[in-house]
N, C-alpha and C positions, 0 to 999 in steps of 0.2 A: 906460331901465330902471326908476326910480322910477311911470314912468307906469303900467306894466305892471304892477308888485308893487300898486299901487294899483290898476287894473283887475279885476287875480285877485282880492283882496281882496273886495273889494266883490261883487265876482261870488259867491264864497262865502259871502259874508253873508246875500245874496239867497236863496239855497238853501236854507240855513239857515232856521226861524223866528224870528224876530226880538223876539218879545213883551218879550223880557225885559231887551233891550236897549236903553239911555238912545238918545232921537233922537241925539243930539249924534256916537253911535257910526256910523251912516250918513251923517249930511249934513255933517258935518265937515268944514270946508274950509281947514283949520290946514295940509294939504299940499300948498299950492299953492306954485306957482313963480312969477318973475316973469317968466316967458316967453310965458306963454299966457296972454291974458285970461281972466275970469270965467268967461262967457257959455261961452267954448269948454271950457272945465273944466267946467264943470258940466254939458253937454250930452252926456256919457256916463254920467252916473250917474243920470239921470232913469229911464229904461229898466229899470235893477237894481232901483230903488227901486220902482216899481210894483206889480211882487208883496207886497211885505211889505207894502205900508201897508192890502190890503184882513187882512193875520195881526194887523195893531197895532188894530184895530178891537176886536176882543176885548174883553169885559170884563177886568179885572186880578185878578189871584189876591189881591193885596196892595199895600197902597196906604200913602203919607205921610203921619200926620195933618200938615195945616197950621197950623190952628191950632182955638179952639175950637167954632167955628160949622161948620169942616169936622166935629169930630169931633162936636159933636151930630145934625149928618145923614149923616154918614157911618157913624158907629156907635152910637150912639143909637137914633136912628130906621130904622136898619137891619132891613129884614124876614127877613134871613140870620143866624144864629149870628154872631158879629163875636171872633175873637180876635185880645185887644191886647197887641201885645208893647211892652212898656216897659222901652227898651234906652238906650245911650249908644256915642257914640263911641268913646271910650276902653277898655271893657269886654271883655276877653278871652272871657270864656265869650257875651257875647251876640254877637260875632260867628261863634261858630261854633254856638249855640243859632239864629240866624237863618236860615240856610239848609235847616236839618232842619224847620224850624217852618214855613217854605213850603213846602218835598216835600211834610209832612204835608198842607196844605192843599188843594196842588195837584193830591193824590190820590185827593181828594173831587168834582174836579171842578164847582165851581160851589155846592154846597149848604154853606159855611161861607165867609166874606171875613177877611181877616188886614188888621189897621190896625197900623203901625210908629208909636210913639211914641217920640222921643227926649226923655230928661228932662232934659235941659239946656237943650233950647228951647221945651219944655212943662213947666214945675217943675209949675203950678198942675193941670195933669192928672193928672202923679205923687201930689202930696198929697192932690189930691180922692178919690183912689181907693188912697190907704194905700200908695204902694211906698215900701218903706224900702231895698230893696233891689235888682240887678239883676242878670240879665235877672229880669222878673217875667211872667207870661203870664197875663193872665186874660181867660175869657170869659166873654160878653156876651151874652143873647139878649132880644131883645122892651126893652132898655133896663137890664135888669138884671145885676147880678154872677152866676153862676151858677157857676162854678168859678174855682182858682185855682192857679197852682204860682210858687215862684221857683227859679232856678237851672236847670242844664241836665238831658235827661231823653233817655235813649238814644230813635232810630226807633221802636220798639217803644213805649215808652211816648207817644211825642206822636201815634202813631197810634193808639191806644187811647182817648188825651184826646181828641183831636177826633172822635171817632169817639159819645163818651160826648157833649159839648156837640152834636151834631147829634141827637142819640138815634136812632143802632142801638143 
């Protein structure tokens, strides 16, 4: 029975586009049993997974700064608009600012990239670039600050924003 709910699973994932979900959500192998070896587990999900991996190729809408050599050639030297949202874990309004702040992104299709900074494990990117506060969202273009907002801002408005940092 387990095999099965796992089958369908997977089967629907397949289906599914998968962009947006962490590998770990497909290749997963935390539900195995010790009935069946590896080899024979794994040897039905190879098939499911084929599809999506040519959807995971995709450029990404929004990405992790790592650290800061990521973020000066990831948004820096970026030849795309670059908005960075400079959030925290802990932060009530940035987790529900982040979701609307990729829609908005992702509804531009390609012509602006969204860089997540978290300022607990980038302090020295937060201070360099003045957040006192969070969520803060500024953008970026050609290397420069070009705009800037803190705190959250209805659909309407963060489509307006990114719409303004791309210049329609």
């Amino acid at each position: 029975m387990a095999h099965r709910l796992l089958a369908r699973r997977i089967w629907m994932l397949s289906m599914k586009d998968v962009r947006c979900l962490p590998s770990s959500a497909v290749t997963s192998s935390s539900f195995s049993t010790s009935l069946h070896p590896v080899s024979s587990r794994m040897s039905f999900l190879a098939p499911s997974r084929t599809p999506a991996v040519s959807h995971a190729v995709r450029r990404a809408v929004s990405f992790n700064v790592q650290d800061n050599e990521d973020f000066t050639e990831r948004v820096i030297n970026s030849d795309l608009p670059v908005l960075v949202d400079f959030h925290a874990q802990w932060c009530g309004p940035c987790k529900i600012l982040g979701p609307r702040l990729e829609k908005a992104v992702a509804k531009q299709k390609g012509r602006v990239a969204m860089a997540k900074v978290d300022i607990d494990d980038h302090t020295d990117l937060a201070i360099e670039y003045g957040v006192s506060a969070v969520p803060t969202v500024i953008a970026m273009r050609g290397g420069d600050v070009v705009d800037r907002f803190v705190g959250i801002k209805d659909d309407d408005q963060l489509d307006s924003f990114v719409c303004k940092v791309i210049g329609q």
